[in-house]
N, C-alpha and C positions, 0 to 999 in steps of 0.2 A: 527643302533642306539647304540651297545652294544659299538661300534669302538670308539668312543668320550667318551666313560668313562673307554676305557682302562689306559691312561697313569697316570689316577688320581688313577687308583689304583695303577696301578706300582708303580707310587714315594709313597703314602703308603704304599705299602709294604716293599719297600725299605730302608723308615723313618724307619718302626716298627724294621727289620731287625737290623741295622744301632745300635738306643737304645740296641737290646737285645744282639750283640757282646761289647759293651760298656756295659751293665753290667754285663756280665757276664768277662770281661776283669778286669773289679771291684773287683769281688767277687775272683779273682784269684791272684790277684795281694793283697790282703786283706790279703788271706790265706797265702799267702807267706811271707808277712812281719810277721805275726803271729808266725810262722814257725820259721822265722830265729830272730826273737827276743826269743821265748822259749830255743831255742839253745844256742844262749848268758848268757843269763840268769842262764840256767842249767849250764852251764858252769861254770859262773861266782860263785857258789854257791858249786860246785865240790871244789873249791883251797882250802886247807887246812888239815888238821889233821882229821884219822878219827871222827867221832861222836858216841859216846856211848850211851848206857841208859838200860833200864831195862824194862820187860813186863813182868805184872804179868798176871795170867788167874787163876780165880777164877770159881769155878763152884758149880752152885746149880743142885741140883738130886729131882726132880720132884717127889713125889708118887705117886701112885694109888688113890688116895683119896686126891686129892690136895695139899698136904701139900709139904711145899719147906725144903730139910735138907741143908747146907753148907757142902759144897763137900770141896773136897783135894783143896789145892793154892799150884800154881809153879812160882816160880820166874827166870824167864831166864835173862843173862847177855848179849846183842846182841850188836856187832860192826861193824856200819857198814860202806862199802869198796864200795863209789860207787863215788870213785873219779880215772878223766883217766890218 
């Protein structure tokens, strides 16, 4: 009895099989465009002259009692080199 409902599972499983290499063949081929477009992209975003700017860091000093005092400010001048 069990022998007539073998090949209807086989080709089920076969189907299910079939779908899950197809998406995961999806999912790979996804990441990969993804990939090589961020590439591009970063790339294309590297050409030029460095970029400058400035960061400031300000700090508050906490008390024992709640209270917030205004701490030191540093002002950095940073350039950055993140072209290849």
């Amino acid at each position: 009895m069990s022998g007539k409902y073998f090949p209807k599972w086989r080709t089920i499983l076969r189907l299910a099989f079939v779908v899950v290499v197809i998406g995961i063949s999806a999912q790979a081929g996804r990441l990969l465009h993804l990939r090589i477009n961020a590439r591009n992209i970063a790339r294309a975003a590297r050409i030029g002259r460095p970029i400058s700017y400035t960061v400031t860091l300000r700090e508050t000093v906490h008390g024992p009692d709640g209270t917030t005092t205004a701490g030191p400010e540093y002002t950095f001048a940073v350039v950055r080199t993140d072209r290849l």
